[in-house]
C-alpha positions, -999 to +999 in steps of 0.1 A: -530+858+688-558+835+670-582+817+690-581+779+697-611+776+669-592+796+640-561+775+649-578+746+646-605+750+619-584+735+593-568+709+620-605+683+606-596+650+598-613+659+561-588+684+560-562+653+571-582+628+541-576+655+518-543+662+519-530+627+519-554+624+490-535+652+475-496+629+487-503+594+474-504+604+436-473+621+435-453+591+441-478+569+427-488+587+397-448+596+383-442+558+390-471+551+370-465+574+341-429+562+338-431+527+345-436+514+309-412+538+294-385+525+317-390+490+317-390+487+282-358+514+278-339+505+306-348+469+311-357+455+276-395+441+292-416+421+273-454+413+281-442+385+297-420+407+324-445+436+329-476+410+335-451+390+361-442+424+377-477+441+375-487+405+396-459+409+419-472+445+424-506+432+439-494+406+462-499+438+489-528+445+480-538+402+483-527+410+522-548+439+525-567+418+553-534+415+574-540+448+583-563+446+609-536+425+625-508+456+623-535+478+635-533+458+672-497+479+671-509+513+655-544+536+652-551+537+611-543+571+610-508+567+623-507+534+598-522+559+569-490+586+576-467+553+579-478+536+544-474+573+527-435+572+535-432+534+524-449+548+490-426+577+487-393+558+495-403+531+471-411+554+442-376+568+448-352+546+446-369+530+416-350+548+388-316+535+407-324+499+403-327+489+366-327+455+364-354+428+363-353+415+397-346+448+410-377+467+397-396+435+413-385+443+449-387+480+442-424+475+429-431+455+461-419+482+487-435+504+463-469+489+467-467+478+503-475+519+509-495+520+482-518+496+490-519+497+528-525+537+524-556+528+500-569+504+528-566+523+555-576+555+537-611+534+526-617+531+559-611+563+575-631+581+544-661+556+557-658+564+592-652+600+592-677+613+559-712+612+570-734+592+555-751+618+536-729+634+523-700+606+521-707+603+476-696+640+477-669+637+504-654+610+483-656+626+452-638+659+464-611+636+479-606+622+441-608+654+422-579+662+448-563+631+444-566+639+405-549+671+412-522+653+431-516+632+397-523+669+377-489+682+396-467+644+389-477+644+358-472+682+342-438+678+366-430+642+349-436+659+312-418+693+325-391+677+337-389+652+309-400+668+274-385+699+282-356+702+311-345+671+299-338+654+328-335+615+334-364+595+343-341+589+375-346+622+388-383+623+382-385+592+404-369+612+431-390+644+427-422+624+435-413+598+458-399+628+479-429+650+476-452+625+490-423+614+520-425+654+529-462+656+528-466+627+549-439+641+572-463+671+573-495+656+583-471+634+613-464+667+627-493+694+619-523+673+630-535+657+660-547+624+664-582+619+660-602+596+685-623+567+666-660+575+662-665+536+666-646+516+681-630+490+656-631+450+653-595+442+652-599+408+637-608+392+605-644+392+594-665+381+567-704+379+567-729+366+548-747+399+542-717+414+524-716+390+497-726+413+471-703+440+478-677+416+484-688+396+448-685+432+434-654+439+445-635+409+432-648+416+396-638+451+398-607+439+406-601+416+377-611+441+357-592+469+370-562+450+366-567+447+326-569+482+323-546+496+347-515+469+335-523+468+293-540+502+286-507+520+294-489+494+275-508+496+244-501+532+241-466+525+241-460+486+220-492+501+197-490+534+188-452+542+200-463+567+230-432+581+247-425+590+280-436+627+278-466+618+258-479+595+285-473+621+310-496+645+286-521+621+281-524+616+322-524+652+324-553+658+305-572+629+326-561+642+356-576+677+351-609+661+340-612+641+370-606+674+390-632+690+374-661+665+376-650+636+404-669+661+430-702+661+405-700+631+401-704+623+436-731+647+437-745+627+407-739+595+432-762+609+461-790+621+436-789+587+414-783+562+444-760+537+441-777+509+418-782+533+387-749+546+394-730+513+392-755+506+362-741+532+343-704+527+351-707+490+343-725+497+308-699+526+302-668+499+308-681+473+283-683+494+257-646+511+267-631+476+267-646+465+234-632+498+221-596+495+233-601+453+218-607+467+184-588+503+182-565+517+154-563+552+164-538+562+189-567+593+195-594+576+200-575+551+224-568+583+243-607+589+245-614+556+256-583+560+283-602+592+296-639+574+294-622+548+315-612+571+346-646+591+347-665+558+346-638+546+374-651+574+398-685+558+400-670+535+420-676+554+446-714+542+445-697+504+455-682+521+488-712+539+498-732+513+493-713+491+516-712+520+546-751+520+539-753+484+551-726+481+573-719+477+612-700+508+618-675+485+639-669+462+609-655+490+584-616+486+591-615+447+589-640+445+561-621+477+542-590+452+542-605+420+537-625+437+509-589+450+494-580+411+496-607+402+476-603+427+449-569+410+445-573+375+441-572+382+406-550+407+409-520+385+416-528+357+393-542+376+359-513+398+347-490+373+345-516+352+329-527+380+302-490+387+298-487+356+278-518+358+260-511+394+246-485+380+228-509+358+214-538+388+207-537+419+227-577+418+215-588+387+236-570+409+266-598+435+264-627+413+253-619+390+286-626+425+303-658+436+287-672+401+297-655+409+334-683+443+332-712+431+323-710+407+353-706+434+368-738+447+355-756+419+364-748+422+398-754+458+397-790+449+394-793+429+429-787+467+447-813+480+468-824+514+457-827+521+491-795+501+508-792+492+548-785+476+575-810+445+565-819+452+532-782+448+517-795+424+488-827+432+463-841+400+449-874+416+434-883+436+408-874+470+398-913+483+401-920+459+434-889+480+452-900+514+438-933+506+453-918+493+487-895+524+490-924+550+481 
């Protein structure tokens, strides 16, 4: 009979981060890879309906900050395993509800897990990774998330390009993957005492306003990419279903690869030079996709976008740098809120002005990253409780730090 240690080696809330990590995109990533190719088979959508749906989609996400509110009723990990079913369910049932309004309320159940998951998952990542090691942590959680996304989307192109089955199905596959997976980590692991005990109320402070700033452009910006890459590949240069899938496929396996070096990369660089670089990367990936005529080199740029997207992890370690340990659930939430504001408001909005010129879309979000940049610059190379903003110069810091 094992000892109590072997049994519960792998019983680690990592092990727990990791293999929800590993649940979320394969629900979210086969309802991402089919979602264009369906609404514009099966439901006939315009700009017009995917930007009014892709803004119904973060209304969730806007009430991140309710959260701290259901987590009077629930500890985050049981919210966490609770969010993954809500995500799973969604995803399947989508293929069965065809029509405009339908796909709206599907979408919304959809991203009710999806977004509450992501909250709650932020938070636990920042609680239970240790500060030194956290940019690493995270980065092996995304290369597993990637892999998560590897298996949705080879199974989405599998089951599409060559066992020919309806997008219906695929729907079903993945939402029910990540319901049995959640299932899973209900009943295989314990549940893990707090390190720090939570605030279970709203907060915003004054000495976040950076990272908060930071957050609501990245999540403008996100929103361009995530809502009108996909959908140039298919109005632009005629991307099926399967081809989609491919191209994800291919992303998906990069990110595996490099998301953990990249974290390394994090932890060596620090986060200001970090974000530096991501921010530069994403002007020149927008301006790109504003001016491309190759359905190739739109696939680079689509591939440039997710490794420069895994820097991000620089903004959530800087933020557990300077933050009071007991302010990391509310502010993870209220920090999800933020990076929606735009959320809800510009798809809908850049909806009507792609029909007007898909370029101006992209354009908007290179302007979007080099705010981003600016901002960038106001990190401390050495972040903390105290020193959250730097107003002086590069060399006076250096100097400071030495």
């Amino acid at each position: 009979m094992p000892s109590i240690s072997q049994e519960t080696k792998w019983k680690r809330p990592e092990i727990l981060l990791f293999v929800m990590g590993a649940a979320m995109p394969l629900a979210f990533g086969i309802w991402q890879a089919l979602l264009n190719n369906f609404t514009i088979e099966r439901a006939n959508f315009t700009g017009v309906e995917i930007g009014i749906l892709q803004s119904l989609r973060e209304i969730p996400g806007f009430m991140a900050f309710a959260v701290v509110f259901v987590l009077l009723l629930m500890r985050e990990q049981t919210l966490a395993i609770l969010s993954l079913l809500i995500l799973g369910i969604g995803t399947a049932i989508t293929g069965y509800f065809p029509s405009a309004l339908e796909l709206y309320v599907t979408t919304v159940l959809m991203s009710i897990g999806f977004h509450y998951f992501e909250t709650v998952n932020q938070s636990l990542q920042l609680q239970w990774f240790d500060k030194e090691t956290a940019a690493y942590n995270m980065g092996r959680v995304r290369a597993i998330g990637s892999f998560g996304a590897l298996v949705a989307f080879g199974v989405g192109w599998l089951c599409l390009d060559v066992m020919n089955l309806s997008m219906e199905i695929v729907y079903v596959i993945g939402g029910g993957a990540t319901v049995l997976l959640a299932l899973y980590c209900w009943m295989a692991f314990p549940r893990f005492p707090e390190k720090v005990e939570q605030h279970k109320k709203i907060i915003l402070r004054k000495r976040y306003w950076l990272y908060y700033a930071l957050q609501f452009l990245s999540g403008a910006r996100r929103q361009i990419f995530v809502v009108f890459a996909g959908f140039l590949m298919v109005e632009k240069f005629g991307f099926d279903a399967a081809a989609i899938s491919a191209m994800f496929l291919v992303n998906g396996a990069l990110n595996m690869v490099l998301a953990p070096q990249i974290g390394k990369l994090i932890g060596k660089w620090g986060e200001r030079r970090s974000l530096t670089v991501e921010y530069i990367g994403l002007v020149i990936v927008f301006l790109g996709y504003a001016i491309v005529q190759d359905p190739w080199v739109a696939v680079a740029l689509y591939i440039l976008d997710h490794l420069f997207f895994s820097m991000a992890i620089a903004m959530k370690t800087y933020f557990q740098k300077i933050a009071d340990p007991r302010d990391i659930a509310p502010t993870a939430g209220v920090s999800f809120t933020i990076n929606h504001i735009a959320a809800v408001v510009l798809p809908a909005a850049y909806g009507v002005l792609w029909l007007i010129s898909p370029a101006a879309v992209f354009i908007t979000g290179a302007g979007l990253a080099f705010m981003s940049l600016i901002l960038s610059r106001f990190v401390p190379l050495v972040p903390e409780e105290g020193r959250e903003v730097c107003w002086r110069s590069r060399q006076t810091v250096e100097q400071g730090a030495e």
